[in-house]
PDB file as gemmi writes it, atoms N, CA and C in Angstrom:
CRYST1    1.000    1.000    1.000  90.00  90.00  90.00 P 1                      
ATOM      1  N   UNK A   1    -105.425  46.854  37.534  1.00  0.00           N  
ATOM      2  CA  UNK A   1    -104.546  46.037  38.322  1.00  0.00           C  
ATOM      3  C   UNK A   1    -103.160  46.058  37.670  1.00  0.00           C  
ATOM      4  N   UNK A   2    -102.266  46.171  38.732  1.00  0.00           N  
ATOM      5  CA  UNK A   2    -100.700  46.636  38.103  1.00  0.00           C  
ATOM      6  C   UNK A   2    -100.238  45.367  38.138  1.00  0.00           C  
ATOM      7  N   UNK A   3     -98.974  44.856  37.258  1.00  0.00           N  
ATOM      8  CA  UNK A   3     -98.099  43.690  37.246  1.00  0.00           C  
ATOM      9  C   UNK A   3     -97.664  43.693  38.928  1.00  0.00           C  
ATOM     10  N   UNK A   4     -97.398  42.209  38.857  1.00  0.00           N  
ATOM     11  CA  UNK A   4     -96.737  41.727  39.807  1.00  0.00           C  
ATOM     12  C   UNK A   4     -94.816  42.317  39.956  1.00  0.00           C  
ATOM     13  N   UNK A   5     -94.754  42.596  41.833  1.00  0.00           N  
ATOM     14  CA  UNK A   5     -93.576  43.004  41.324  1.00  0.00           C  
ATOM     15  C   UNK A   5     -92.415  41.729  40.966  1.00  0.00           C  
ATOM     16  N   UNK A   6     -91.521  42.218  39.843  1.00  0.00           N  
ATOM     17  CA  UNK A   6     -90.385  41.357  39.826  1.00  0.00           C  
ATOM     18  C   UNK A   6     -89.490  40.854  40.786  1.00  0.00           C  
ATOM     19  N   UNK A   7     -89.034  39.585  41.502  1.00  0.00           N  
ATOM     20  CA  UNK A   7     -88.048  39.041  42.058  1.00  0.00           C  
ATOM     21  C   UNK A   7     -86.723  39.475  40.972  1.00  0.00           C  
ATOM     22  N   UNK A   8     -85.842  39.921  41.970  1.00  0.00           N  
ATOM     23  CA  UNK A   8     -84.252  40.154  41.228  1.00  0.00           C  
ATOM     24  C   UNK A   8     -83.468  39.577  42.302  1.00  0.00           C  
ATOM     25  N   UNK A   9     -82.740  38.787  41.974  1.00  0.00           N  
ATOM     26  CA  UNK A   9     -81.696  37.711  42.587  1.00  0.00           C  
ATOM     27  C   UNK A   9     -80.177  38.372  42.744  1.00  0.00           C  
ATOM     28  N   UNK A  10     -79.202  38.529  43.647  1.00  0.00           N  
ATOM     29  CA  UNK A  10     -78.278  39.138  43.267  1.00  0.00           C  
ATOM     30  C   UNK A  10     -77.400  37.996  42.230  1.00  0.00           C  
ATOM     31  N   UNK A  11     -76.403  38.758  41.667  1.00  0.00           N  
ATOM     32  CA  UNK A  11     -75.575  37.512  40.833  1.00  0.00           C  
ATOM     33  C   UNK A  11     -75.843  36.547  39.928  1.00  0.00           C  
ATOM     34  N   UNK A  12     -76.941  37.027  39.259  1.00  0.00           N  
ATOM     35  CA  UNK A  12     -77.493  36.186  38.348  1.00  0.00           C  
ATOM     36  C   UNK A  12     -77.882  36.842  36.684  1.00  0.00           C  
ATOM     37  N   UNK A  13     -78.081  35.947  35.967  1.00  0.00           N  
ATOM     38  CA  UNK A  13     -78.002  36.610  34.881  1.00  0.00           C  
ATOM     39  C   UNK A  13     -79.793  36.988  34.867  1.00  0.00           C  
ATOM     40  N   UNK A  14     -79.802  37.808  33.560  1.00  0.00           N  
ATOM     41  CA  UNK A  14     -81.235  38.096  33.239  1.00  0.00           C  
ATOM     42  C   UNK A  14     -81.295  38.272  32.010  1.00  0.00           C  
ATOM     43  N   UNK A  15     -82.362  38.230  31.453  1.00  0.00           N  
ATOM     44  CA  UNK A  15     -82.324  38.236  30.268  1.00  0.00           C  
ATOM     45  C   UNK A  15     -83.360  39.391  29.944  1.00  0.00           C  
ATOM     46  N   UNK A  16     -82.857  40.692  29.557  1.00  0.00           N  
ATOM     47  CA  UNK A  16     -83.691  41.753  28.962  1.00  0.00           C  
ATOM     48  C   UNK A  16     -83.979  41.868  28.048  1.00  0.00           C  
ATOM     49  N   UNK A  17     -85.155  42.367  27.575  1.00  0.00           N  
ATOM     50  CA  UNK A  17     -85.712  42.689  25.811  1.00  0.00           C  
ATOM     51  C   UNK A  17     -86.086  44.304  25.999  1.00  0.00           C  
ATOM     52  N   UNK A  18     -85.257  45.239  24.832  1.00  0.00           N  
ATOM     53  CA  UNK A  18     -85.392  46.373  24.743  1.00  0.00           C  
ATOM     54  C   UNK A  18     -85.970  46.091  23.006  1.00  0.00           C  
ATOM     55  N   UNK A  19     -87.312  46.619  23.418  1.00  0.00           N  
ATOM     56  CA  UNK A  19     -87.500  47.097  21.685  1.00  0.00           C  
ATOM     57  C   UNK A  19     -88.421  48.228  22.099  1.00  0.00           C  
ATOM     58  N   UNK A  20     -88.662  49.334  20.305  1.00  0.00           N  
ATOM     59  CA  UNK A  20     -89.458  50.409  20.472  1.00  0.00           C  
ATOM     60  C   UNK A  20     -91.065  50.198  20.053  1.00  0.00           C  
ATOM     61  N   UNK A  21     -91.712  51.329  20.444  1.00  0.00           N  
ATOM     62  CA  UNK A  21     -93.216  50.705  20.060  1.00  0.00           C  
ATOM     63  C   UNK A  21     -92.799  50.205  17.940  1.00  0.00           C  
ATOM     64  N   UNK A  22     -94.153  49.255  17.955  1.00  0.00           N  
ATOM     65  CA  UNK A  22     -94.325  48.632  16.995  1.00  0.00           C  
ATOM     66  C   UNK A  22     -92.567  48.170  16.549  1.00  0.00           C  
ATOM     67  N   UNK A  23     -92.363  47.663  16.839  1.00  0.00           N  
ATOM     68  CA  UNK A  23     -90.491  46.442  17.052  1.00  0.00           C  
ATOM     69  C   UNK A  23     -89.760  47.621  16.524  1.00  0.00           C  
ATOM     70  N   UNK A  24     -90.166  48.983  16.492  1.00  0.00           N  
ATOM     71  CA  UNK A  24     -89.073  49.650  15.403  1.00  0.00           C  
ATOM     72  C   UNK A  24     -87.576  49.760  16.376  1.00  0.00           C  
ATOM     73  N   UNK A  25     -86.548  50.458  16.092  1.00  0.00           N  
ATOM     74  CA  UNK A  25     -85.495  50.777  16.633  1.00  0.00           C  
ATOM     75  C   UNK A  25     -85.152  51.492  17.344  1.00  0.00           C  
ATOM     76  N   UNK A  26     -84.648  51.152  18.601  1.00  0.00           N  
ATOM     77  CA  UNK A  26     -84.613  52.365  19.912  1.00  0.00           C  
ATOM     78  C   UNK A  26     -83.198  53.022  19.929  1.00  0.00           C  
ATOM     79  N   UNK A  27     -82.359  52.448  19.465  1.00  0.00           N  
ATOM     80  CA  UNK A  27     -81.063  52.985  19.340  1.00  0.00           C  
ATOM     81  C   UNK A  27     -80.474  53.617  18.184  1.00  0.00           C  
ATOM     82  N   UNK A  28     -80.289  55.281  18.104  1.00  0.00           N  
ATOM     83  CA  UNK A  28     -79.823  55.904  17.148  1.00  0.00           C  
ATOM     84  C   UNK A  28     -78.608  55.442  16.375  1.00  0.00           C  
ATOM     85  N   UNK A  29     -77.475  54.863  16.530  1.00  0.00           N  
ATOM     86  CA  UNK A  29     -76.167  54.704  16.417  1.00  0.00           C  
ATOM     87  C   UNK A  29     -75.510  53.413  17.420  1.00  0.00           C  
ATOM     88  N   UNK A  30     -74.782  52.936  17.085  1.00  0.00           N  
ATOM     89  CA  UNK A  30     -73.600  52.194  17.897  1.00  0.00           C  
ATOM     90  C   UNK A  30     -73.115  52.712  19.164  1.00  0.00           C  
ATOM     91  N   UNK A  31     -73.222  54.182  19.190  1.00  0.00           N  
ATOM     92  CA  UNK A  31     -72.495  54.804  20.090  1.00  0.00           C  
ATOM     93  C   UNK A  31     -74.001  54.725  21.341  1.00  0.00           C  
ATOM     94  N   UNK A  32     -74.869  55.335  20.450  1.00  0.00           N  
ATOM     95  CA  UNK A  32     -75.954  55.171  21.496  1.00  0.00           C  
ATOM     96  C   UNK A  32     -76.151  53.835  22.242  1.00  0.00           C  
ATOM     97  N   UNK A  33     -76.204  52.759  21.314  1.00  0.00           N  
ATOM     98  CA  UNK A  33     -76.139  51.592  22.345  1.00  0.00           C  
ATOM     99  C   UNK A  33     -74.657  51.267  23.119  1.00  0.00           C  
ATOM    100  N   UNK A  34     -73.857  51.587  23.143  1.00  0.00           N  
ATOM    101  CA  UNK A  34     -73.170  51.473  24.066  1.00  0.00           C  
ATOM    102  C   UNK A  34     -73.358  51.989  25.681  1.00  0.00           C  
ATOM    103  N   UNK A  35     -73.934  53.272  25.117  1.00  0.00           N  
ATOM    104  CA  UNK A  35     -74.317  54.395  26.413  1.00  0.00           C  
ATOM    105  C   UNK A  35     -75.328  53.401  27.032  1.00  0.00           C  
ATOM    106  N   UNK A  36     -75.983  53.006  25.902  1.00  0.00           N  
ATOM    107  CA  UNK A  36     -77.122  51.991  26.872  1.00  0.00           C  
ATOM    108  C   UNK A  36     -76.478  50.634  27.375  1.00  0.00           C  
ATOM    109  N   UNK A  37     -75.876  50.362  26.920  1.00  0.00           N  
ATOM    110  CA  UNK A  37     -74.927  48.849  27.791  1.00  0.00           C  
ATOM    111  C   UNK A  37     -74.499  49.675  29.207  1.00  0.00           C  
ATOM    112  N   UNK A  38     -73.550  50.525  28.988  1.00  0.00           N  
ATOM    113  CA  UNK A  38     -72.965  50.831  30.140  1.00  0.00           C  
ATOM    114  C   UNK A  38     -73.780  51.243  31.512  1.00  0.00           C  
ATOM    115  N   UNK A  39     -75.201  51.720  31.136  1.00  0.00           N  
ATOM    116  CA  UNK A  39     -75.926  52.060  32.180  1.00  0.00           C  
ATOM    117  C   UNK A  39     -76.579  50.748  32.794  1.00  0.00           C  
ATOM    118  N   UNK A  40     -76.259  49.494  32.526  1.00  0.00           N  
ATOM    119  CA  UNK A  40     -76.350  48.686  33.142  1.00  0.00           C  
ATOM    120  C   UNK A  40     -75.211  48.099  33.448  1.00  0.00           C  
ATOM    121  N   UNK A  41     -73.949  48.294  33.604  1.00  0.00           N  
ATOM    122  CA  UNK A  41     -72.882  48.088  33.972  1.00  0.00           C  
ATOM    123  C   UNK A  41     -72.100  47.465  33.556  1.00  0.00           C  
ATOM    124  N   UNK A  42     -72.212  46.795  32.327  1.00  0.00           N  
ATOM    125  CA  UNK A  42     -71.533  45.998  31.335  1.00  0.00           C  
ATOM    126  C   UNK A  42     -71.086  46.729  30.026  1.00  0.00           C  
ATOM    127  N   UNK A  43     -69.984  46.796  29.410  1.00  0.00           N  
ATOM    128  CA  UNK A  43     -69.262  47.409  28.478  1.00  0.00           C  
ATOM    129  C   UNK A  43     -68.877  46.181  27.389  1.00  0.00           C  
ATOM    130  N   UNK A  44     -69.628  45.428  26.369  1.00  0.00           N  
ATOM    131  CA  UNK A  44     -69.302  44.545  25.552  1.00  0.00           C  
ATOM    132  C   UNK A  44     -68.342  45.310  24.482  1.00  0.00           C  
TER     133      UNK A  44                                                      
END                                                                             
């Protein structure tokens, strides 16, 4: 049995958790997480 699908609201915040198996680190560099901000449309 698969998860339920997610409700997504427009205009609202969310709160995501990116981690790698066993909590290690998914992002090579600074630069890499940026690439990953931006593909969700935000540039901090």
């Amino acid at each position: 049995m698969g998860n339920k699908e997610r409700v997504w609201y427009p205009n609202t915040t969310h709160h995501i958790t990116v981690r790698g198996n066993r909590r290690n680190d998914i992002f090579r560099d600074e630069e890499d997480f940026e690439i990953h901000l931006t593909q969700f449309g935000r540039k901090y």
